[in-house]
C-alpha positions as CSV (number, residue, x, y, z in Angstrom):
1,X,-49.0,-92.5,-9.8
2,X,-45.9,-94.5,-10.2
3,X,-45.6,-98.2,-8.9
4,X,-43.8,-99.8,-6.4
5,X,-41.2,-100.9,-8.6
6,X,-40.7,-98.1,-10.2
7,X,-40.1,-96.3,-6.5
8,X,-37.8,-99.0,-5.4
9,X,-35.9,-98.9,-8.8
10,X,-35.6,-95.0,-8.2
11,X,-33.8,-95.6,-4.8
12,X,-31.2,-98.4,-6.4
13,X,-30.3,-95.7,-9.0
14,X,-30.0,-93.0,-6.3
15,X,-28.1,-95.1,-3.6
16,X,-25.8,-96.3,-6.3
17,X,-25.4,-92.7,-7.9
18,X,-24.6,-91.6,-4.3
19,X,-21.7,-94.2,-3.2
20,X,-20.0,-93.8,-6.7
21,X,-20.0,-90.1,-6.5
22,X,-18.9,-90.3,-3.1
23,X,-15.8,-93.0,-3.9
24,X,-14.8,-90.8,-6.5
25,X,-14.4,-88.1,-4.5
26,X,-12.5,-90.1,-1.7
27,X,-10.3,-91.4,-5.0
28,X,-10.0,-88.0,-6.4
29,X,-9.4,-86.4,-3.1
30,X,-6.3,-88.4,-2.2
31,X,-2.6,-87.5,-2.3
32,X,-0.6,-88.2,-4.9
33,X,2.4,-90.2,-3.4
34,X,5.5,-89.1,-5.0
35,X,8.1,-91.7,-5.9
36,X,11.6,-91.0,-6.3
37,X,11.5,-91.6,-9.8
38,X,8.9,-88.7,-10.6
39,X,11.2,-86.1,-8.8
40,X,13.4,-83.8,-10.5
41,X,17.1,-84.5,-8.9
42,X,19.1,-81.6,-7.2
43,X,21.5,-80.3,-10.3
44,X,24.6,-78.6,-8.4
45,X,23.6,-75.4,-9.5
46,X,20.7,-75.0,-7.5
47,X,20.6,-72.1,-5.2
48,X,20.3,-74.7,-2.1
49,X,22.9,-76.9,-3.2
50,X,25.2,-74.4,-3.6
51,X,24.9,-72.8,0.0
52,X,25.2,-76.6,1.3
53,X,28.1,-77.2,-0.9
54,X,26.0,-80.4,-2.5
55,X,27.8,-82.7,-5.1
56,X,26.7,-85.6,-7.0
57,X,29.7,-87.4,-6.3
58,X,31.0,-87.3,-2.7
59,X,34.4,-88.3,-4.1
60,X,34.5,-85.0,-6.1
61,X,34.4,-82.5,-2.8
62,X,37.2,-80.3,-2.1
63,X,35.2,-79.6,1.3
64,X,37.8,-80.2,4.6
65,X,34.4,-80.8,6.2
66,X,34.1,-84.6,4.1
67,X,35.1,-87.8,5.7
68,X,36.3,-90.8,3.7
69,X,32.4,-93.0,3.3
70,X,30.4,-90.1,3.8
71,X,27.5,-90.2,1.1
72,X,23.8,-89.2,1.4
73,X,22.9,-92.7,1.1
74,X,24.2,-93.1,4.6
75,X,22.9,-89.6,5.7
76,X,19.6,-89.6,8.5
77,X,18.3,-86.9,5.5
78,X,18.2,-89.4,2.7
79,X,15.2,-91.7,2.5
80,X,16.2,-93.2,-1.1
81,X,17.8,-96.4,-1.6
82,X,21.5,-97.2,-1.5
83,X,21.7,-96.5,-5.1
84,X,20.5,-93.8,-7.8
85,X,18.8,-91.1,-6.6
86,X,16.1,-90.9,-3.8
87,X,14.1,-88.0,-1.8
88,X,16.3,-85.8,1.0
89,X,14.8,-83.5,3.8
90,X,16.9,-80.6,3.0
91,X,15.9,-80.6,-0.8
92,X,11.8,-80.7,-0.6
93,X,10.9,-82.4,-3.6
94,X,13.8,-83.1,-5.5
95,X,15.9,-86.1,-5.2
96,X,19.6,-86.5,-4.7
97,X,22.3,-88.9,-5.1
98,X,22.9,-91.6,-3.0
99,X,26.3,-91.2,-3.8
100,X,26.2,-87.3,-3.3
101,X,27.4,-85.3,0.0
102,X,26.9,-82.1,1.4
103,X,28.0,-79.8,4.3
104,X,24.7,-81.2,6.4
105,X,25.7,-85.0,6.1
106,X,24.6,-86.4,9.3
107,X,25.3,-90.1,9.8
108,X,22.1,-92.4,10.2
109,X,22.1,-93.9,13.6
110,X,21.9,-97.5,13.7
């Protein structure tokens, strides 16, 4: 018959068997946040970008639709930073540039 120690050793092991298994899975079950920097960035090729008539360079657009200062870094879509490239609602997990435009620009309110 085991002895009390040996019982109460049992339990330690068990309880601590038990929160690690269940931090891992708290760990393991989180999401991923996505930075800017791990997301691929719109090329002007892509099927989306085309319809929108998306450009890397705002200054580049032919569009009529384009007004001087436009840019997706001052778009309500862009969530990036002023510069380089950062994530936009209408291109789900891709990044653009902050100095792109497209037909969708919608100036952030301030």
């Amino acid at each position: 018959m085991p002895g009390y120690e040996d019982i109460e050793s049992r339990r330690r092991f068990l309880k601590l068997a038990a929160g690690t298994a269940a931090a891992a899975m708290v760990v393991g079950g989180l999401p991923r946040i996505a930075r800017a920097d791990d997301l691929p960035h719109v090329s002007e090729s892509d099927p989306t970008a085309k319809a929108l008539g998306y450009v890397d360079d705002a200054t580049t657009t032919k569009d009529p639709k384009h007004k001087p200062g436009d840019a997706c870094a001052n778009c309500q879509f862009y969530s990036g930073a002023a510069t380089g490239y950062g994530p936009c609602q209408l291109f789900p997990g891709k990044s653009v540039s902050a100095k792109g435009w497209c037909i969708s620009h919608t100036p952030k309110k301030a």
